[in-house]
DSSP file (Angstrom, degrees, kcal/mol; ACC not computed):
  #  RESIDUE AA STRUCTURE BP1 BP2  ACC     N-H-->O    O-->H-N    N-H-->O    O-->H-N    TCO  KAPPA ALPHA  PHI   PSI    X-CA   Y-CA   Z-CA
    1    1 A X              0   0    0      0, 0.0     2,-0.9     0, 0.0   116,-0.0   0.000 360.0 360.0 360.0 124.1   23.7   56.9  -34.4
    2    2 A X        -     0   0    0      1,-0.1     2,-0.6     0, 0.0     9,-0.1  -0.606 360.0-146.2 -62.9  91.6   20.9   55.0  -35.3
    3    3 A X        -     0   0    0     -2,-0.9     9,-0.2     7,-0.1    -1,-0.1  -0.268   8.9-137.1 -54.7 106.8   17.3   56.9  -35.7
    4    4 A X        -     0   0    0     -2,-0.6     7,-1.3     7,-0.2     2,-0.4  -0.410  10.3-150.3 -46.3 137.9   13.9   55.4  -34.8
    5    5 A X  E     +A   10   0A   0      5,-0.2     2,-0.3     0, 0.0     5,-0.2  -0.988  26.0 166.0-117.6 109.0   11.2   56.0  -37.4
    6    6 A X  E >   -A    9   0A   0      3,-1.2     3,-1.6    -2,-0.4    -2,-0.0  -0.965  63.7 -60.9-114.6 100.6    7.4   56.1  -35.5
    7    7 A X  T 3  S-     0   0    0     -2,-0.3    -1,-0.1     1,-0.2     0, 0.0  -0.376 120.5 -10.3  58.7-148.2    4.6   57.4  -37.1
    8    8 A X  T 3  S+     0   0    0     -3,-0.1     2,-0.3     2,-0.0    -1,-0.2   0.613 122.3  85.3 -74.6 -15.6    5.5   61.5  -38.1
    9    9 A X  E <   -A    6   0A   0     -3,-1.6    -3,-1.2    -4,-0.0     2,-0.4  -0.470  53.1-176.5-113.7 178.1    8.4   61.4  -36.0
   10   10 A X  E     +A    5   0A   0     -2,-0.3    -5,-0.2    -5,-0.2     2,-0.2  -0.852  32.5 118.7-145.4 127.0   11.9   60.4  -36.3
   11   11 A X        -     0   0    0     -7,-1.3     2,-0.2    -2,-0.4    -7,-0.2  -0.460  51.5-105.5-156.2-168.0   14.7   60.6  -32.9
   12   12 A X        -     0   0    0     -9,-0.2    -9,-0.1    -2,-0.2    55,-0.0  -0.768  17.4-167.2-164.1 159.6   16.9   58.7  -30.6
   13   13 A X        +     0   0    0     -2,-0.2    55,-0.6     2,-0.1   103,-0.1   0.317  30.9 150.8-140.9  -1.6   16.1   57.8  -26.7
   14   14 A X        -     0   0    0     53,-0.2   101,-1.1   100,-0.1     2,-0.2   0.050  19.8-177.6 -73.2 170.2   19.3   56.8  -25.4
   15   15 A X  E     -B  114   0B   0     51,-0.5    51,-1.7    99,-0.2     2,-0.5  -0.864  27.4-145.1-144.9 172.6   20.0   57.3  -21.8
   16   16 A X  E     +BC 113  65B   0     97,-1.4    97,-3.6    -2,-0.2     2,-0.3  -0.955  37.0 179.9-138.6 133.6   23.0   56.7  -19.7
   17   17 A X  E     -BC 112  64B   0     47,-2.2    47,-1.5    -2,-0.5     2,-0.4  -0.998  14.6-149.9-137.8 142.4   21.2   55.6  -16.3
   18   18 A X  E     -BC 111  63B   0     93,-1.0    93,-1.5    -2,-0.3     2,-0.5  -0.957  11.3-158.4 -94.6  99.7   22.8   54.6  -13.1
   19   19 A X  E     - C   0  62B   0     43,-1.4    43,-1.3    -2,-0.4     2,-0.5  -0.818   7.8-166.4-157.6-153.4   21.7   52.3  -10.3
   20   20 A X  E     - C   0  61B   0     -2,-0.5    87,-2.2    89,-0.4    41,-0.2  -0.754  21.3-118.4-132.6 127.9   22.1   51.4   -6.9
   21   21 A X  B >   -E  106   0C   0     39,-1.0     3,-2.9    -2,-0.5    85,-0.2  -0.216  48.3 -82.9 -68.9 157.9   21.3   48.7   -4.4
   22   22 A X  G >  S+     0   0    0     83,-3.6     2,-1.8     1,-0.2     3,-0.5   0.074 120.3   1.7 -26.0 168.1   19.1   49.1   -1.3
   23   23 A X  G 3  S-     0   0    0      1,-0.3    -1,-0.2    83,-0.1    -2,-0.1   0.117 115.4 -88.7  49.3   3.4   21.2   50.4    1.3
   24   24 A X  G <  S+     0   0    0     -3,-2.9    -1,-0.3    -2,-1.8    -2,-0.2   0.428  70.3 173.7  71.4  -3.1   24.8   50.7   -1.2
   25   25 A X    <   -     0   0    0     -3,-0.5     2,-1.6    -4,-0.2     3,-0.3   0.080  42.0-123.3 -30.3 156.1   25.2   47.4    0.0
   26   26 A X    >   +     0   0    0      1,-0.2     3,-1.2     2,-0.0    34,-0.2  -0.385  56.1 149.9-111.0  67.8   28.3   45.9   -2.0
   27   27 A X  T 3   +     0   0    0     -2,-1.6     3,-0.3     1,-0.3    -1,-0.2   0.667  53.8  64.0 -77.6 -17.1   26.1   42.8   -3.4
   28   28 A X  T 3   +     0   0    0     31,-2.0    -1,-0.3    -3,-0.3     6,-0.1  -0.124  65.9 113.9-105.1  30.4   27.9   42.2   -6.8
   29   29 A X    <   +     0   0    0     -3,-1.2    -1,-0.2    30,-0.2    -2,-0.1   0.968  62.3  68.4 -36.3 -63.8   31.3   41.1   -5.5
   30   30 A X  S  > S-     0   0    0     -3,-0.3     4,-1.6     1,-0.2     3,-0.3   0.002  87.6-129.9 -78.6 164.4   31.2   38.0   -6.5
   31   31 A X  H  > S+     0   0    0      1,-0.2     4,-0.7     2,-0.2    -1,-0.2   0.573 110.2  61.4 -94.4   7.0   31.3   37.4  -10.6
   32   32 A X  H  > S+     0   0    0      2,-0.1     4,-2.6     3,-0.1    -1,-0.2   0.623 107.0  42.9 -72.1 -15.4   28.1   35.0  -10.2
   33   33 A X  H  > S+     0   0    0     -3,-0.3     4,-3.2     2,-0.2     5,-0.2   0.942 115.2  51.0 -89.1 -37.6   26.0   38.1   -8.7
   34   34 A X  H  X S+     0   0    0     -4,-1.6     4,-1.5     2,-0.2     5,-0.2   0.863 109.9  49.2 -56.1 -57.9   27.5   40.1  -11.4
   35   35 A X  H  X S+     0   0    0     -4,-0.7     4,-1.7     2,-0.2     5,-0.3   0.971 114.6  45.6 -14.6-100.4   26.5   37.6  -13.9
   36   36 A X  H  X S+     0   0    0     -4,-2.6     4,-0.5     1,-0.3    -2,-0.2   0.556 108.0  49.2 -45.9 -43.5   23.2   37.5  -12.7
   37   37 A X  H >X S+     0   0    0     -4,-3.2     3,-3.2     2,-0.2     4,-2.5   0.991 110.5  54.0 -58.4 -65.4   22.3   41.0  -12.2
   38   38 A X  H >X S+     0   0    0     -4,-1.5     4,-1.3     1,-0.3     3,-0.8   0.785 112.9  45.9 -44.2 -76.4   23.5   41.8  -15.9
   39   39 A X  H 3X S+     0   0    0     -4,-1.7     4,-2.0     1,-0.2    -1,-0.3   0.750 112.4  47.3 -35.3 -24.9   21.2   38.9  -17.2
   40   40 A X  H <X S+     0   0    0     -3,-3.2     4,-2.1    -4,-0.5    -1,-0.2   0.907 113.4  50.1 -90.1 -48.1   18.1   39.9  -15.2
   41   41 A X  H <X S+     0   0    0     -4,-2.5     4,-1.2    -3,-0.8    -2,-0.2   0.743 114.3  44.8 -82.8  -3.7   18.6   43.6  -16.4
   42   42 A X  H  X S+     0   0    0     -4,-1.3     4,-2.9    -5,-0.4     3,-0.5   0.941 119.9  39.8 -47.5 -74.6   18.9   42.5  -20.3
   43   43 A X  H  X S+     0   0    0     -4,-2.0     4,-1.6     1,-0.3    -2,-0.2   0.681 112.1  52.7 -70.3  -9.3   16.2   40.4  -20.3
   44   44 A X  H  X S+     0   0    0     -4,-2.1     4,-1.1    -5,-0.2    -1,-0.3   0.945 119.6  40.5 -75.2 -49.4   14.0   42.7  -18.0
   45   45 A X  H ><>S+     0   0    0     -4,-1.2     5,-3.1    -3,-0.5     3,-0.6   0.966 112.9  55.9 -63.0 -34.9   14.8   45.5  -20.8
   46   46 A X  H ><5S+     0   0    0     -4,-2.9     3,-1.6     1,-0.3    -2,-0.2   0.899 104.6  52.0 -50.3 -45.0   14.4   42.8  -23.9
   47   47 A X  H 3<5S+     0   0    0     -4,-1.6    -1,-0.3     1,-0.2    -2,-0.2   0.883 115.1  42.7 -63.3 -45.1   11.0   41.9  -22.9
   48   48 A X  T <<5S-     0   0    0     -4,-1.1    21,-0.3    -3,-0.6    -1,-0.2   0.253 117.3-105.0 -98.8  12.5   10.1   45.9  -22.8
   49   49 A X  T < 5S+     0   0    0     -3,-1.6    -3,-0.2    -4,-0.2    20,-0.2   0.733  70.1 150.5  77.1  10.4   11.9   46.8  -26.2
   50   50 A X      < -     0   0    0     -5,-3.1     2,-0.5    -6,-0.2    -1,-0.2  -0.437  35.0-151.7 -69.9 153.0   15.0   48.6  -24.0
   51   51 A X        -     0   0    0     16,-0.4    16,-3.7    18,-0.0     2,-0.6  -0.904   7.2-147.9-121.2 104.9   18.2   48.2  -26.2
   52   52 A X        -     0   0    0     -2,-0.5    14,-0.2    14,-0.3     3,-0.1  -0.707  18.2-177.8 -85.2 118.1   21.1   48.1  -24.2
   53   53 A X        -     0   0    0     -2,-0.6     2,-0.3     1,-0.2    -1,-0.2   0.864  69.9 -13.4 -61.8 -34.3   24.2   49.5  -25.5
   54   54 A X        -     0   0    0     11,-0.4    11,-0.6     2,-0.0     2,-0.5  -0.999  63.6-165.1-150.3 144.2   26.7   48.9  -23.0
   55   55 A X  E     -D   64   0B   0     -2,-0.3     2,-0.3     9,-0.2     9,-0.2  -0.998   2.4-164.2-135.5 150.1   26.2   47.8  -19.5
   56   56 A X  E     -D   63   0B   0      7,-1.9     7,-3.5    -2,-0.5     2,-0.6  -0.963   4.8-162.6-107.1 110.1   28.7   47.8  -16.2
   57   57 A X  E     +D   62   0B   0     -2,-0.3     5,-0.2     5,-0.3   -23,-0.1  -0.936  15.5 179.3-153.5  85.4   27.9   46.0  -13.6
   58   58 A X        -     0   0    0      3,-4.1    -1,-0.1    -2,-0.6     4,-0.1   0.521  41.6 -96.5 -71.2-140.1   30.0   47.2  -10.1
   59   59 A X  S    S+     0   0    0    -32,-0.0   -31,-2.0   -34,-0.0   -30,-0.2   0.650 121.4  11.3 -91.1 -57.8   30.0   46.0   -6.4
   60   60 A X  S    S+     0   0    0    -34,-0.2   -39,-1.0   -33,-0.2     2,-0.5   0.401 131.3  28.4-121.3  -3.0   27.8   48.4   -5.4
   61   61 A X  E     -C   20   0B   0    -41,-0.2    -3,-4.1   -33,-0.0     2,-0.5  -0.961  55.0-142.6-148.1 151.3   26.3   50.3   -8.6
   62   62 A X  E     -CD  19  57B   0    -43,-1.3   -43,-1.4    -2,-0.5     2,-0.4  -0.956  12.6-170.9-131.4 141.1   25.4   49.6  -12.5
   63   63 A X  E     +CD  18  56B   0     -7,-3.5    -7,-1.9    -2,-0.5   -45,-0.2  -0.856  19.0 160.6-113.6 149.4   25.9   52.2  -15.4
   64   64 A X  E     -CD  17  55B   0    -47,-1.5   -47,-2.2    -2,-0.4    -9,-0.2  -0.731  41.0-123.0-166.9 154.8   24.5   51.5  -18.9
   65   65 A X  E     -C   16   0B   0    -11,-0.6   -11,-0.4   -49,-0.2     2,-0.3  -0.411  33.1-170.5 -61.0 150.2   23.6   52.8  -21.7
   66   66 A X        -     0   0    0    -51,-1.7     2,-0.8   -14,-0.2   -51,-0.5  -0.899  19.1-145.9-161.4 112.4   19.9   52.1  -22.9
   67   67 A X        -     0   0    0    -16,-3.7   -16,-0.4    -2,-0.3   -53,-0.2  -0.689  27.2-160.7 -73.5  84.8   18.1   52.7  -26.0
   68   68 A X        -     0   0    0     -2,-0.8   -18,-0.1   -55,-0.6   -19,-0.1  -0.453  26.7-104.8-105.8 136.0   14.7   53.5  -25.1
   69   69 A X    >   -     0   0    0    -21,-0.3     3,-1.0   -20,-0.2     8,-0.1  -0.519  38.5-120.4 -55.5 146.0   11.6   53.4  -27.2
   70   70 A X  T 3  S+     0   0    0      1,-0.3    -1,-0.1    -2,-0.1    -2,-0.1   0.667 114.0  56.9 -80.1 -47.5   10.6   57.5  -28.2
   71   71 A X  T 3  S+     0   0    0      0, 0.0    -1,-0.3     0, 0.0     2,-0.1   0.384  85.0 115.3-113.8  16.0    7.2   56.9  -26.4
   72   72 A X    <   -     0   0    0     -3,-1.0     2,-0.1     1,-0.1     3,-0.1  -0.264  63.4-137.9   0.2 109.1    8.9   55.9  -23.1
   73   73 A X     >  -     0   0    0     -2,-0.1     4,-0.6     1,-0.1    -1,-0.1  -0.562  18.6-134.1 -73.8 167.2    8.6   58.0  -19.9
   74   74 A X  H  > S+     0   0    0      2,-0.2     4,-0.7    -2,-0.1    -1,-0.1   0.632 113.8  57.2 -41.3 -48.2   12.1   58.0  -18.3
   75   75 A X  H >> S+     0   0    0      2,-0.2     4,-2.3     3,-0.2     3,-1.6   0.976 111.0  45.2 -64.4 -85.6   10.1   57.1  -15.0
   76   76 A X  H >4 S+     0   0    0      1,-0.3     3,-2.2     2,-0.2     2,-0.4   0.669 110.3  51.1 -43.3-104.8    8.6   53.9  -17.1
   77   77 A X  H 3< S+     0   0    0     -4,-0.6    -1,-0.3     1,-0.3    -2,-0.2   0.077 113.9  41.9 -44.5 -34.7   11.8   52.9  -18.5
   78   78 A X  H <X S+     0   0    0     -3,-1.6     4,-2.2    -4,-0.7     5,-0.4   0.616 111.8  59.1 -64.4 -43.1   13.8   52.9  -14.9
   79   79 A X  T << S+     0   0    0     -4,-2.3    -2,-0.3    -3,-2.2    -3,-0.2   0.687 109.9  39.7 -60.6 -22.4   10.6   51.3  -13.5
   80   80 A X  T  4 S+     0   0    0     -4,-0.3     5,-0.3     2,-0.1    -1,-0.2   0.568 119.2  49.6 -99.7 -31.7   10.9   48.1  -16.0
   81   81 A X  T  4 S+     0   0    0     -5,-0.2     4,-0.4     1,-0.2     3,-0.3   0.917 119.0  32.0 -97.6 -25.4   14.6   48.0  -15.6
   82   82 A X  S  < S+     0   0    0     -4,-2.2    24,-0.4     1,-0.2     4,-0.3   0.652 129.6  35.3-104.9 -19.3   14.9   48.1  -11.7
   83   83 A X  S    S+     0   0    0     -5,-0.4    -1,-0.2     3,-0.2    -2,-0.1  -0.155 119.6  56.9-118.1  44.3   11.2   45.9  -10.7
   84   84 A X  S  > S+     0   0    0     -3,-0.3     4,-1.1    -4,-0.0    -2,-0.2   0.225 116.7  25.7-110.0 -45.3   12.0   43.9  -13.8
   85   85 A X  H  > S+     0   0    0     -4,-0.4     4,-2.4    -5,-0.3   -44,-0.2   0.696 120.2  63.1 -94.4 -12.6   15.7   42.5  -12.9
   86   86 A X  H  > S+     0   0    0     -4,-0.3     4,-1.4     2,-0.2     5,-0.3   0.912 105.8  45.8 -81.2 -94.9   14.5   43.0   -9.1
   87   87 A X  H  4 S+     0   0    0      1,-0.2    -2,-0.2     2,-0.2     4,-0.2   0.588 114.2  47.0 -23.6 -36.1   12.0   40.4  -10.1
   88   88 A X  H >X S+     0   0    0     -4,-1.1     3,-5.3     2,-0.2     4,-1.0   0.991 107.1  61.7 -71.2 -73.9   14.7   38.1  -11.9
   89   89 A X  H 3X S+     0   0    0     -4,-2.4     4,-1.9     1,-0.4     7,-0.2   0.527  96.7  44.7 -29.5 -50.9   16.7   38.3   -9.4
   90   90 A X  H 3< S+     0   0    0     -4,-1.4    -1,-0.4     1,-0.2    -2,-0.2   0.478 113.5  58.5 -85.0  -0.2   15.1   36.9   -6.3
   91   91 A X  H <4 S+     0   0    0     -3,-5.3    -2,-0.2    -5,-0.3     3,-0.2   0.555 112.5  32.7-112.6   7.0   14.0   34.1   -8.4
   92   92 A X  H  < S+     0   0    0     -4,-1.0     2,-0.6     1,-0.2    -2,-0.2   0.738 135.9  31.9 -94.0 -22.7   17.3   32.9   -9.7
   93   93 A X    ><  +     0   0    0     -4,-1.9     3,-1.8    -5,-0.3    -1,-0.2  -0.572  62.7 168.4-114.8  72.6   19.0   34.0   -6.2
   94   94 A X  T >  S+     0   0    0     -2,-0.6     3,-1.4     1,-0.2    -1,-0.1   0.727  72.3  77.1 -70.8  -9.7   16.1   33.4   -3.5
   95   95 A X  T >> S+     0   0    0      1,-0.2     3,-2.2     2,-0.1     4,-0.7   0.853  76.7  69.2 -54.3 -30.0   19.3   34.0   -0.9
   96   96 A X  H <> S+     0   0    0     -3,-1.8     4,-0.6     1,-0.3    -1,-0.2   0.602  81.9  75.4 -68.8  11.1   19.2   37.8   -1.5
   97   97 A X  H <4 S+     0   0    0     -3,-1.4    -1,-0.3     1,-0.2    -2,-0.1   0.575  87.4  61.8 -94.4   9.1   15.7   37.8    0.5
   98   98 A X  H <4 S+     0   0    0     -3,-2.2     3,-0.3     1,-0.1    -1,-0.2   0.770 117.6  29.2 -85.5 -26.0   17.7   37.4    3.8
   99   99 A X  H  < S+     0   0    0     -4,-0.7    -2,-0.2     1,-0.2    -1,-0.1   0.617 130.5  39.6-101.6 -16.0   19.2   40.6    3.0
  100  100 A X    ><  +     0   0    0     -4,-0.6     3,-0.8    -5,-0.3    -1,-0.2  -0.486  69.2 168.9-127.4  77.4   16.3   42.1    1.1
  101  101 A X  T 3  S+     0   0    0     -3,-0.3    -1,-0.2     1,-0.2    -2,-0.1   0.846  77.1  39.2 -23.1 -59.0   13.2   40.9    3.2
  102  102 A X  T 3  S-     0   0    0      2,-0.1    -1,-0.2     3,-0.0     3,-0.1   0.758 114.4-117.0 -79.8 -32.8   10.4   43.2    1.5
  103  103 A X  S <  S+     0   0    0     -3,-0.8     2,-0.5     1,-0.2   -13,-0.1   0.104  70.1 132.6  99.1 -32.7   11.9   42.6   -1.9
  104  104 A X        +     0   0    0      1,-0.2    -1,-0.2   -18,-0.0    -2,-0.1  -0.717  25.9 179.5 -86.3  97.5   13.1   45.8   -3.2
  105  105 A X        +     0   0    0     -2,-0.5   -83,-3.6   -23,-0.3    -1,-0.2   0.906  62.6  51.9-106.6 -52.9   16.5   45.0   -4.3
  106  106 A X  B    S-E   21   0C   0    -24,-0.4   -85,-0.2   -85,-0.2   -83,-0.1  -0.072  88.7 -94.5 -54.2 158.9   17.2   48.8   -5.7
  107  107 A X        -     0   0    0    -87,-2.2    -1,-0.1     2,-0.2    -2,-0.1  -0.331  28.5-112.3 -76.0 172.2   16.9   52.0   -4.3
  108  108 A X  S    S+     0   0    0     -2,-0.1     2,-0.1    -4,-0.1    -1,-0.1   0.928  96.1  52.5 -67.1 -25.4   14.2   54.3   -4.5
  109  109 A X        +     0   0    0    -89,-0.1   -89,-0.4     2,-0.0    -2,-0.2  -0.470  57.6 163.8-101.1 178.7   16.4   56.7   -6.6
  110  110 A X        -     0   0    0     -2,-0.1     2,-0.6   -91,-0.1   -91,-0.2  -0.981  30.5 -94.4-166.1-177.8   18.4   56.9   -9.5
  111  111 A X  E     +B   18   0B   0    -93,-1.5   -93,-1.0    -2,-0.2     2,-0.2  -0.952  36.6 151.6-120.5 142.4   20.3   58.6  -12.3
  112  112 A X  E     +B   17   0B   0     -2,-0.6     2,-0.3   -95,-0.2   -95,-0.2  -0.728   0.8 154.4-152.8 106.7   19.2   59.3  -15.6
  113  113 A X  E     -B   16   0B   0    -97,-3.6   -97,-1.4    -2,-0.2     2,-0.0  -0.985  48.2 -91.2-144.6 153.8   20.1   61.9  -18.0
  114  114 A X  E     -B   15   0B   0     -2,-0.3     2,-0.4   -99,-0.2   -99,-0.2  -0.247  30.3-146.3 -64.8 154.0   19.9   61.8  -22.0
  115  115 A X        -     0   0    0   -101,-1.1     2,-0.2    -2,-0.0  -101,-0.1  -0.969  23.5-172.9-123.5 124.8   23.0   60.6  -24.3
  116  116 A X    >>  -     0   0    0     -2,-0.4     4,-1.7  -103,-0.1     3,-1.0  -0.667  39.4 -92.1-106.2 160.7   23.3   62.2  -27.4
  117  117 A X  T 34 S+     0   0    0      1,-0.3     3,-0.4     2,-0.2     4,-0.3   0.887 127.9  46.7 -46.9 -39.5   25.4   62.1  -31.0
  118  118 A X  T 34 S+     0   0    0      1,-0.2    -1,-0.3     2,-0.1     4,-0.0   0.755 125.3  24.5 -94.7  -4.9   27.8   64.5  -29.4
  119  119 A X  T <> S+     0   0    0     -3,-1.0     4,-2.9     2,-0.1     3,-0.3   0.254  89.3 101.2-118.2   6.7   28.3   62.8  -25.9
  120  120 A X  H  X S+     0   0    0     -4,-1.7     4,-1.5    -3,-0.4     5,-0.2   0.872  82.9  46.8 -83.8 -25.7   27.6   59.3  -26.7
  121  121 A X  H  > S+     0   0    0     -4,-0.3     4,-0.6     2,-0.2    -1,-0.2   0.572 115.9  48.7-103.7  -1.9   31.5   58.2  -26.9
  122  122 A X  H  > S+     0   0    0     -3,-0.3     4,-2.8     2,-0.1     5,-0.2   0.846 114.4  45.1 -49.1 -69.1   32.3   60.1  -23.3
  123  123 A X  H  X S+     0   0    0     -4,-2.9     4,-1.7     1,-0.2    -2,-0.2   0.700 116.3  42.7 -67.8  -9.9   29.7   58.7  -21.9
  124  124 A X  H  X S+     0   0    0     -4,-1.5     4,-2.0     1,-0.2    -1,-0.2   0.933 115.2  50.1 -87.5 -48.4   30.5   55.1  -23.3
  125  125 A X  H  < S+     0   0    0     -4,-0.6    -2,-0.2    -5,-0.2    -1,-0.2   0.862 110.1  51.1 -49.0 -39.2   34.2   55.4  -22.6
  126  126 A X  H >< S+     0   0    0     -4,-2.8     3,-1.2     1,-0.2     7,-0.2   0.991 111.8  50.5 -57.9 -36.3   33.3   56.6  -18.6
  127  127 A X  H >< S+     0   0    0     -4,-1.7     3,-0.8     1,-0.3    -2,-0.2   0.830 114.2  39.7 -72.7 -22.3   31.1   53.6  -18.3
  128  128 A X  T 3< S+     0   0    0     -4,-2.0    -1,-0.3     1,-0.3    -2,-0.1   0.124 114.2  52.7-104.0  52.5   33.7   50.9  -19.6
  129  129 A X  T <> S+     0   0    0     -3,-1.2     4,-1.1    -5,-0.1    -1,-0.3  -0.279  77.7 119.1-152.8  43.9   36.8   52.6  -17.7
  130  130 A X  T <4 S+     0   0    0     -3,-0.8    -2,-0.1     2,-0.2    -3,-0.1   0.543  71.5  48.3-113.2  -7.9   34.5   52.3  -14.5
  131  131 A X  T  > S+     0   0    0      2,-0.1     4,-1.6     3,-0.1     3,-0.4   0.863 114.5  45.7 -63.3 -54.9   37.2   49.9  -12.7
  132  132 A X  H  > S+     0   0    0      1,-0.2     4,-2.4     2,-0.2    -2,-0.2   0.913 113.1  46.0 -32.6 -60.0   39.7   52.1  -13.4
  133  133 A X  H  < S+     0   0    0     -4,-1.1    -1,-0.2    -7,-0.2    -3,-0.2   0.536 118.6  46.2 -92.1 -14.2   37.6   55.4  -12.3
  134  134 A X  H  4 S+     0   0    0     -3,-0.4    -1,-0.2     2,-0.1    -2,-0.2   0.606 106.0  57.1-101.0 -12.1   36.6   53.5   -9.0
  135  135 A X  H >< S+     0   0    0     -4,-1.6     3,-2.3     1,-0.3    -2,-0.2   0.993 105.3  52.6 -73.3 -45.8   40.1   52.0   -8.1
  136  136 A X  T 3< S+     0   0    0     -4,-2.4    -1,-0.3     1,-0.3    -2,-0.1   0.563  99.3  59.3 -53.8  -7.4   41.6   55.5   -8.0
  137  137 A X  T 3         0   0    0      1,-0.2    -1,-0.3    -3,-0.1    -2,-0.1   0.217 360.0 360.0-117.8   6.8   39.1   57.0   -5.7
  138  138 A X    <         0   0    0     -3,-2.3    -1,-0.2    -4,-0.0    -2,-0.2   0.216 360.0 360.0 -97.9 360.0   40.0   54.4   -2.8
């Protein structure tokens, strides 16, 4: 694991966050929406300094991993990644405002909990086995 060096301190930020379109809708069938979201949520983190390690991209949900700068809210860092790629989105796909009227392509919630040196290769392994881990549960 790489540490950031700031000033007097010296850490790691990663997070393994999950989320989820308006209404669970199942909006990334196709592998152009799938495409698209993944691009909108890079470059919505690249612009803000997010590093993402690994990202998954479902029909109805996205897992990734996320390196976050140290002086990051959580709150902030989910707020750039979900009205950042929410922003992308409706302007490479201006069809998703017949299904998202208002805009607001995410939900209001989410998941977010820190990834550490001793969990980081669970949590990287759940997120790329996340076809697998959803076919069995139909």
């Amino acid at each position: 694991m790489e540490y950031k060096h700031s000033g007097s301190s010296v850490g790691a930020n990663r997070k393994h966050v999950q989320i989820t379109p308006k209404y669970r809708y199942r909006m990334m069938r196709s592998e152009k929406l799938k495409v698209f979201c993944r691009v909108a949520i890079e470059e919505a983190c690249k612009k803000h300094g997010i590093r993402i390690e690994i990202i998954k991209v479902m029909e109805e949900h996205v897992h990734l991993i996320a390196d976050v700068p140290r002086t990051m809210s959580d709150t902030l860092a989910l707020q750039i990644i979900k009205g950042g790629s929410s922003y992308l989105l409706f302007r490479i796909c201006p069809n998703l405002r017949k299904r998202y009227p208002r805009g607001h392509f995410w939900t209001g919630g989410y998941f977010c909990d820190g990834v550490g040196n001793s969990n980081f290769t669970a949590t990287y392994t759940y997120i790329e086995n996340q076809e697998l881990h959803h076919s069995a549960s139909r």
